[in-house]
BALOBA-1460 file (C-alpha; in Angstrom, 3 decimals):
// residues 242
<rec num="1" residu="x" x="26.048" y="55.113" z="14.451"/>
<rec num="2" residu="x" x="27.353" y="51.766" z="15.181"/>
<rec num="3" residu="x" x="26.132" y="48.995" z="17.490"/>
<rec num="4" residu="x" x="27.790" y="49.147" z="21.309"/>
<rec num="5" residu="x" x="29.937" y="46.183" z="22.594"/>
<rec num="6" residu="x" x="29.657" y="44.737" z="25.980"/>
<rec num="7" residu="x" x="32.670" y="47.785" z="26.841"/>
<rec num="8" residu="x" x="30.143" y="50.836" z="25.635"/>
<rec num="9" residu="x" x="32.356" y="51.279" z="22.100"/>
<rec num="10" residu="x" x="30.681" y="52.320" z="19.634"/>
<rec num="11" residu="x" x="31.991" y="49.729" z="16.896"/>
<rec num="12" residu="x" x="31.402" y="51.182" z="13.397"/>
<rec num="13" residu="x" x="29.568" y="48.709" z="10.808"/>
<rec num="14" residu="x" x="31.824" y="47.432" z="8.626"/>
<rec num="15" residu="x" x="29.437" y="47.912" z="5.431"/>
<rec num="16" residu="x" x="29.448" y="51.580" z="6.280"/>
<rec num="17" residu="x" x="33.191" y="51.984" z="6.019"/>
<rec num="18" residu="x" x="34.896" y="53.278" z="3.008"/>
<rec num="19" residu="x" x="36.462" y="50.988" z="0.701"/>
<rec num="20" residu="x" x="40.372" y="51.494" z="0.888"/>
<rec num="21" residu="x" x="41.403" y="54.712" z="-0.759"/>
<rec num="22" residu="x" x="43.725" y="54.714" z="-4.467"/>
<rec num="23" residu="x" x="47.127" y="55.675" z="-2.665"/>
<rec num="24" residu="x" x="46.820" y="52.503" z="-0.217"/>
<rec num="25" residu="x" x="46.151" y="50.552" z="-2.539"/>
<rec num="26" residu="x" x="48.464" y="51.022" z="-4.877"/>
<rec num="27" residu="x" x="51.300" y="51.109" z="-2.407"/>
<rec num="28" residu="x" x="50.268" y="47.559" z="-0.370"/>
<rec num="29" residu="x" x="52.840" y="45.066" z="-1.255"/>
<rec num="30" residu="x" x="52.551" y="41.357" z="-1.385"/>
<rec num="31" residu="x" x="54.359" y="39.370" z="1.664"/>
<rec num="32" residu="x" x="55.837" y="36.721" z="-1.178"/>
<rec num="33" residu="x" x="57.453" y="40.250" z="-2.942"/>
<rec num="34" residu="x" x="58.831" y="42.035" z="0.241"/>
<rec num="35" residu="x" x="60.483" y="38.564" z="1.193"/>
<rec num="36" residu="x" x="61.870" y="38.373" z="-2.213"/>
<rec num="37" residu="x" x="63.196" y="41.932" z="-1.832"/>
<rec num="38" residu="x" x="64.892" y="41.002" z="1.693"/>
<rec num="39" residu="x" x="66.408" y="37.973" z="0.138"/>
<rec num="40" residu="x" x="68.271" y="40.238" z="-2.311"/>
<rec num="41" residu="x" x="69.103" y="42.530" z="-0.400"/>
<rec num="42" residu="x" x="70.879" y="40.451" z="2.082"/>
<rec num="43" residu="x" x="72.414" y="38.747" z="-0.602"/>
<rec num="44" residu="x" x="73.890" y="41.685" z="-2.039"/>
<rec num="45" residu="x" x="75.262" y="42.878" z="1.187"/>
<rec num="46" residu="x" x="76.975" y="39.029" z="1.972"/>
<rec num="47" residu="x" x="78.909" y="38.812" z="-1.628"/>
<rec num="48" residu="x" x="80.433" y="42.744" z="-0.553"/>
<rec num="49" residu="x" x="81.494" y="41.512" z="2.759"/>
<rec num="50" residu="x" x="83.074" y="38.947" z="2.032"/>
<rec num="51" residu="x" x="84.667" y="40.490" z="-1.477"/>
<rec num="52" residu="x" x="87.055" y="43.378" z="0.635"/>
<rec num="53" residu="x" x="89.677" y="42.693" z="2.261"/>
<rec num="54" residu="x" x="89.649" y="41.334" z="6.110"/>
<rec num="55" residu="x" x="90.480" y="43.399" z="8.244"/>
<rec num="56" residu="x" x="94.288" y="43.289" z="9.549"/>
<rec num="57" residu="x" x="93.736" y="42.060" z="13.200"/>
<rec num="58" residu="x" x="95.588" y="44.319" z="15.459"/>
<rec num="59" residu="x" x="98.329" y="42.558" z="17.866"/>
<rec num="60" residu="x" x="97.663" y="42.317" z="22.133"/>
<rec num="61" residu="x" x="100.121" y="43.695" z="24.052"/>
<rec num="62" residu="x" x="101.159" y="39.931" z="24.320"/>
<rec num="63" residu="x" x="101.946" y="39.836" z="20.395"/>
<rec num="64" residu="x" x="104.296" y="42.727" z="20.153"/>
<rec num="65" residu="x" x="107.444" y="43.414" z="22.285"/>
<rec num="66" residu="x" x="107.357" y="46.664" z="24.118"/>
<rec num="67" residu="x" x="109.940" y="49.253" z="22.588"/>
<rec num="68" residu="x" x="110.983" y="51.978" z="25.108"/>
<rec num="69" residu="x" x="110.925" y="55.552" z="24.793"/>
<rec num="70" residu="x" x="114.679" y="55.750" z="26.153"/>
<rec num="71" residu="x" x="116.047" y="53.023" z="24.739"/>
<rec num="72" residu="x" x="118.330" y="53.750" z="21.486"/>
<rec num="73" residu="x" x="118.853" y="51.348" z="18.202"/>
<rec num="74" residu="x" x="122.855" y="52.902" z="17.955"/>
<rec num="75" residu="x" x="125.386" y="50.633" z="17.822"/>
<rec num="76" residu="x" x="127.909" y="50.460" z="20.346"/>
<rec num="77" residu="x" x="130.338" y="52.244" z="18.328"/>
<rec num="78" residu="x" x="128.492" y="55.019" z="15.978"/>
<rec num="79" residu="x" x="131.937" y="54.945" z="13.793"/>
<rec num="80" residu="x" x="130.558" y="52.037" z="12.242"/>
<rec num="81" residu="x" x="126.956" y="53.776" z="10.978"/>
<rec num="82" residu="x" x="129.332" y="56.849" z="9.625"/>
<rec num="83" residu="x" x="131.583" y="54.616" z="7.624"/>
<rec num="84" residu="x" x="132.605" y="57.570" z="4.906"/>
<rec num="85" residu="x" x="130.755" y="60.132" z="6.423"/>
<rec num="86" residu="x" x="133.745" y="62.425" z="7.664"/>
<rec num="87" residu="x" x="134.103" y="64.100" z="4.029"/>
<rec num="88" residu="x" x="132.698" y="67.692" z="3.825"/>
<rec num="89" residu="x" x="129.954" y="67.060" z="1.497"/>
<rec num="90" residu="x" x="130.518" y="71.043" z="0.590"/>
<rec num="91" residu="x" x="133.481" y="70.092" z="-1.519"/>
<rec num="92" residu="x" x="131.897" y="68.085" z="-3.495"/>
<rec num="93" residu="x" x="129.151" y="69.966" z="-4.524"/>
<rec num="94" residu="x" x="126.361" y="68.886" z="-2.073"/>
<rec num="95" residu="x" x="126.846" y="65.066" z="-3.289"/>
<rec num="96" residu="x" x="128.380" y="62.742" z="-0.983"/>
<rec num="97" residu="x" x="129.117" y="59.503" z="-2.676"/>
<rec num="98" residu="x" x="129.087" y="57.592" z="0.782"/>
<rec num="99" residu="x" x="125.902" y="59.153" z="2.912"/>
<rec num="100" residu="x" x="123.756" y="56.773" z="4.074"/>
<rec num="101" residu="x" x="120.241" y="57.044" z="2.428"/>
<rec num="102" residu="x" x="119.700" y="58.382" z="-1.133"/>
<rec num="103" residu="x" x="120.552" y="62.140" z="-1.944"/>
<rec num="104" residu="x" x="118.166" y="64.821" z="-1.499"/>
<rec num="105" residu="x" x="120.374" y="67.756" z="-0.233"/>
<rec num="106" residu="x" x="116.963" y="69.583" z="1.738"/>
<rec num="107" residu="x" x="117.807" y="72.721" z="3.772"/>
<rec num="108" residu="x" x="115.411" y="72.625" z="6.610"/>
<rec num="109" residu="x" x="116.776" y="76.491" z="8.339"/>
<rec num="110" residu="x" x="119.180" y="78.659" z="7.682"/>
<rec num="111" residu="x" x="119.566" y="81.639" z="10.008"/>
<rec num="112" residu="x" x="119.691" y="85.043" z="8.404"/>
<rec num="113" residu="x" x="123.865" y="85.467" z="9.695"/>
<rec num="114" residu="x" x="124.309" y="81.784" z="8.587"/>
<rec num="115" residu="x" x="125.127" y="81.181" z="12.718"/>
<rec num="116" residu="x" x="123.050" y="77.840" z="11.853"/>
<rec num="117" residu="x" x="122.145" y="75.682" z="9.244"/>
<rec num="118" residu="x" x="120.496" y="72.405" z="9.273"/>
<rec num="119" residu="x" x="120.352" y="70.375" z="5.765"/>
<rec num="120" residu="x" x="118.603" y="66.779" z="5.286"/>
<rec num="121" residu="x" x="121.591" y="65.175" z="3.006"/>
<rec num="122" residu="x" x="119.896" y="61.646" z="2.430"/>
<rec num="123" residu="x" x="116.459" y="60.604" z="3.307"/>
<rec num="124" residu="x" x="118.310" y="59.130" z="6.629"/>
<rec num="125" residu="x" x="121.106" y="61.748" z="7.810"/>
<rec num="126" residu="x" x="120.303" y="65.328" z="8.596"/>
<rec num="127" residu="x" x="123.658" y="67.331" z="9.182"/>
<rec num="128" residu="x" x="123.696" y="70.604" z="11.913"/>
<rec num="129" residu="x" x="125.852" y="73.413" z="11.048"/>
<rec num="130" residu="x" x="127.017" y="75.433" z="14.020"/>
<rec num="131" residu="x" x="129.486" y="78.218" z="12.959"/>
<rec num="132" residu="x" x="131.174" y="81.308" z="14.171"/>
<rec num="133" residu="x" x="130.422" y="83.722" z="16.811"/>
<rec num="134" residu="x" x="127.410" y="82.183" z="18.053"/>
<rec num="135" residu="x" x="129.447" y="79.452" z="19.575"/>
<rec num="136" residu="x" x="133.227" y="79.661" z="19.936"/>
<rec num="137" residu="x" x="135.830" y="82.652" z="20.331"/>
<rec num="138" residu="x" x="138.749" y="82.385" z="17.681"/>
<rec num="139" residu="x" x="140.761" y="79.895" z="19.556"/>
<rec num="140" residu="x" x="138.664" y="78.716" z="21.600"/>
<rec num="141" residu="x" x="137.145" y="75.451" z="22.460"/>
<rec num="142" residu="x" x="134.781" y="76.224" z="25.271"/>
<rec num="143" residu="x" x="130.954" y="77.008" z="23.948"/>
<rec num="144" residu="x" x="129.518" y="80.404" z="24.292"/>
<rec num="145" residu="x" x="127.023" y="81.147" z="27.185"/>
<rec num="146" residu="x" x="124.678" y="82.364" z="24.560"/>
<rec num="147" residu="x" x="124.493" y="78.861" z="22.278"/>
<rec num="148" residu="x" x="122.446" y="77.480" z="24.980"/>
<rec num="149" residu="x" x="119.398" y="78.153" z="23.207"/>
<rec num="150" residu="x" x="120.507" y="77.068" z="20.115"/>
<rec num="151" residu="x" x="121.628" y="73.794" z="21.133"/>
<rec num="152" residu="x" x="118.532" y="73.471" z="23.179"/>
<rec num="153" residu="x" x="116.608" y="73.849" z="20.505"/>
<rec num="154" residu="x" x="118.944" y="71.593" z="18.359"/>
<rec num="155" residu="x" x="118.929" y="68.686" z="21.015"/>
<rec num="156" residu="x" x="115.327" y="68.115" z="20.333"/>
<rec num="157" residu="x" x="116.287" y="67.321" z="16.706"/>
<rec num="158" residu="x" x="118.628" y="64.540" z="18.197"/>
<rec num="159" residu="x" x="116.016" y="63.628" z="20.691"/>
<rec num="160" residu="x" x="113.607" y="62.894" z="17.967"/>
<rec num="161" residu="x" x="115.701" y="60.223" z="16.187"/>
<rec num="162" residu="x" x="117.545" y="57.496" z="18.194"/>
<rec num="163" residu="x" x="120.387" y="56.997" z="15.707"/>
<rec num="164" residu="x" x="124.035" y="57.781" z="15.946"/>
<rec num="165" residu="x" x="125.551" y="60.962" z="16.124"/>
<rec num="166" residu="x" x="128.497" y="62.433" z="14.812"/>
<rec num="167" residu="x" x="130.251" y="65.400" z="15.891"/>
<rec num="168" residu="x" x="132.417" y="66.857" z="13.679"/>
<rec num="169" residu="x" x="134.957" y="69.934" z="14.835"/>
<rec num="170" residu="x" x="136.821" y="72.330" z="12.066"/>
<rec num="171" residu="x" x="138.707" y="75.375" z="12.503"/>
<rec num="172" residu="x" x="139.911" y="78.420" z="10.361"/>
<rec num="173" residu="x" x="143.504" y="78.558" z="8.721"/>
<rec num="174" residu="x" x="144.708" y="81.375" z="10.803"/>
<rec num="175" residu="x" x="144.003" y="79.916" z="14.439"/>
<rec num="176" residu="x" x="146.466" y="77.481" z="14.819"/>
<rec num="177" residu="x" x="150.199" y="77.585" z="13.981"/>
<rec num="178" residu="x" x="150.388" y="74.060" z="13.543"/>
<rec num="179" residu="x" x="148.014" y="71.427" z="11.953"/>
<rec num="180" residu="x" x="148.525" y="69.549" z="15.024"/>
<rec num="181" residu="x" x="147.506" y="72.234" z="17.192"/>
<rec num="182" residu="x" x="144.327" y="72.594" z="14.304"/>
<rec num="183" residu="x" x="143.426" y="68.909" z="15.017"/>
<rec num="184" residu="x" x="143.334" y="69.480" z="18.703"/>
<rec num="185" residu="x" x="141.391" y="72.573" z="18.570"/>
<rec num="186" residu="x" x="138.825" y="70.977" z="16.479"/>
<rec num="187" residu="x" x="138.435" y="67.815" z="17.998"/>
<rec num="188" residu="x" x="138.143" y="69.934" z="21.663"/>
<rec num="189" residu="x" x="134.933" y="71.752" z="20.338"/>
<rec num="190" residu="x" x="133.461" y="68.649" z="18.878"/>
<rec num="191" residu="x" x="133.779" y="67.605" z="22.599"/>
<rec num="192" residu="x" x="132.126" y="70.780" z="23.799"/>
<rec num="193" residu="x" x="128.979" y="70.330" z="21.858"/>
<rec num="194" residu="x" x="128.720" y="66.529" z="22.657"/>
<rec num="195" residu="x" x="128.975" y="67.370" z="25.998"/>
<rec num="196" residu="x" x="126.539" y="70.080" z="26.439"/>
<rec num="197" residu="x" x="124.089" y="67.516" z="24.098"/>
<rec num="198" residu="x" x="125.031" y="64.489" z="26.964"/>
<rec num="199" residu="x" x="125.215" y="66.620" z="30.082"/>
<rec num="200" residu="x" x="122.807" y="69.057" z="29.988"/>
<rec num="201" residu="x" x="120.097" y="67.479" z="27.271"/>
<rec num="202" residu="x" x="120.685" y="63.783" z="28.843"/>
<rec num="203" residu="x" x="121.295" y="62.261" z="25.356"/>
<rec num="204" residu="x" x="122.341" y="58.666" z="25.514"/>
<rec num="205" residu="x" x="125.991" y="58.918" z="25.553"/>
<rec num="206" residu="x" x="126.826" y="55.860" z="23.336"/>
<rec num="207" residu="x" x="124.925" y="57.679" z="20.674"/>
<rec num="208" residu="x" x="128.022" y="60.274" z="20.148"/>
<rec num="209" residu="x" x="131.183" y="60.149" z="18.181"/>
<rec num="210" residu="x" x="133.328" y="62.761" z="17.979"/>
<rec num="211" residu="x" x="136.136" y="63.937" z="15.939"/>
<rec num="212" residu="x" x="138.444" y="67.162" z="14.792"/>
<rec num="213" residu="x" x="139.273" y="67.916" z="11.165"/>
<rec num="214" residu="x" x="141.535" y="70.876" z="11.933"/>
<rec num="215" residu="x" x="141.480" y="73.263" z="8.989"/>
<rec num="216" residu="x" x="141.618" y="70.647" z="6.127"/>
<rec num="217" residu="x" x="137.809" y="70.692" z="5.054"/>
<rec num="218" residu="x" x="137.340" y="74.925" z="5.236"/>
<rec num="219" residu="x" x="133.443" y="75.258" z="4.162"/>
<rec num="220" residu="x" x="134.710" y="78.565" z="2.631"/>
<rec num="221" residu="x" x="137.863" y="79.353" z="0.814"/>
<rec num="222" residu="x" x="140.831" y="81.492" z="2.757"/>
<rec num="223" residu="x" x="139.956" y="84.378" z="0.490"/>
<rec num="224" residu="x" x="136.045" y="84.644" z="1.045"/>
<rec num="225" residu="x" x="135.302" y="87.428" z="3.932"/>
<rec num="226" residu="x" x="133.362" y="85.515" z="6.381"/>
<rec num="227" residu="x" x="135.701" y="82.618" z="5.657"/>
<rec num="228" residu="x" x="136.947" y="82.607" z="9.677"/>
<rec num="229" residu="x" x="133.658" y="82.774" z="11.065"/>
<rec num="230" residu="x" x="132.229" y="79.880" z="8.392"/>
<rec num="231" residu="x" x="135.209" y="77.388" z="8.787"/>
<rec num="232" residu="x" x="135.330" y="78.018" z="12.477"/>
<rec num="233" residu="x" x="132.460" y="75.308" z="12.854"/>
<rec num="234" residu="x" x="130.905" y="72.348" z="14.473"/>
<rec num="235" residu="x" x="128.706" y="69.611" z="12.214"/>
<rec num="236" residu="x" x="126.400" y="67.191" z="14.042"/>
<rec num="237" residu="x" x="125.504" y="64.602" z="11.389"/>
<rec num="238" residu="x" x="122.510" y="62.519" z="12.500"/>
<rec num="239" residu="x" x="121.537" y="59.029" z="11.474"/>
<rec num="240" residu="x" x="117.953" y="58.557" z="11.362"/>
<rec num="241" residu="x" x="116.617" y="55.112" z="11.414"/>
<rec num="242" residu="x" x="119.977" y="53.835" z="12.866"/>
């Protein structure tokens, strides 16, 4: 046993302590070798720092204007975003030399009796197809108390997008007796649906352009047998980015 300190320890004499085992030996480290091994590290760590790329700093609320949820990018008249757009890209088989955006002819839904259709054209104009009984009565202009849901449904398309919209009325051969009377029928539901999108949605109405095409752009030739219900339509073209 050791000697006892002035505390009562026992303090154990030094001679009598084993020498340091193999393991700690062999693992002890000079303090000129560990610094070198810091240094290095360290070094390697500033040269990959600074080699990336700094980070882009993001802008204060001061930087960057505040855009509005409500507010919409179309201009004042939407007839100038649709410049060419009022050709039936149907008869011209699904290319339309003058849609805004480059071709890519997507159908998004179709319904099973082909009530509704909606087809991305370009990567910037989606079109809406709203035909037959789901929405108008031959001869008739006023919408259907059951297209509610559908255009609900539909206005949340438009809401997404704050571009210009186009509404586009047609009608069958056989409704009218006159072209005249065609054009007036066609532009009246285009009206209809813009309304229902303005009035009961709350779209921004200077978004909206509307516009009858009578019978001359049928979707489906006089002969076909679901050619009243097809060409008795309504097309909502949508610009995307506009």
């Amino acid at each position: 046993m050791g000697n006892r300190d002035r505390y009562g320890l026992v303090r154990e004499d030094a001679s009598r302590m084993p020498a340091a085992s193999g393991n700690f030996a062999e693992w002890s480290v000079p303090w000129s070798d560990l610094m070198m091994i810091m240094f290095i590290v360290f070094a390697v760590l500033f040269i990959y720092t600074n080699g990336r790329d700094k980070p882009v700093p993001i802008p204060t609320p001061t930087q960057a204007p505040v855009v509005r949820a409500s507010a919409t990018k179309a201009p004042v008249d939407p007839g100038q975003a649709f410049m060419g757009q009022l050709n039936d890209p149907v008869t011209k088989d699904g290319k339309d030399p003058g849609a805004q955006g480059a071709p890519i002819r997507e159908t998004y839904y179709r319904s099973d009796n082909l009530g509704i259709s909606i087809v991305r054209e370009t990567d910037r104009q989606v079109r809406v197809f709203l035909r037959g009984d789901l929405f108008f009565t031959p001869g008739g202009d006023h919408l259907l108390a059951a297209s509610d849901k559908y255009l609900d449904r539909i206005s949340e398309i438009l809401r997404v997008s704050t571009g210009a919209v186009l509404v586009v009325g047609h009608c069958a051969a056989d409704e009218t007796k006159t072209p005249e009377e065609g054009l007036a029928l066609s532009a009246a539901r285009a009206a209809s649906v813009a309304e229902y999108f303005i009035k009961a949605a709350h779209l921004d109405a200077k978004r909206f352009m509307i516009t009858g095409r009578g019978s001359f752009q049928p979707e489906a030739p006089s002969t076909a047998p679901d050619a009243d219900k097809r060409n008795r339509r309504v097309e909502v073209l949508v610009l995307t980015d506009i």
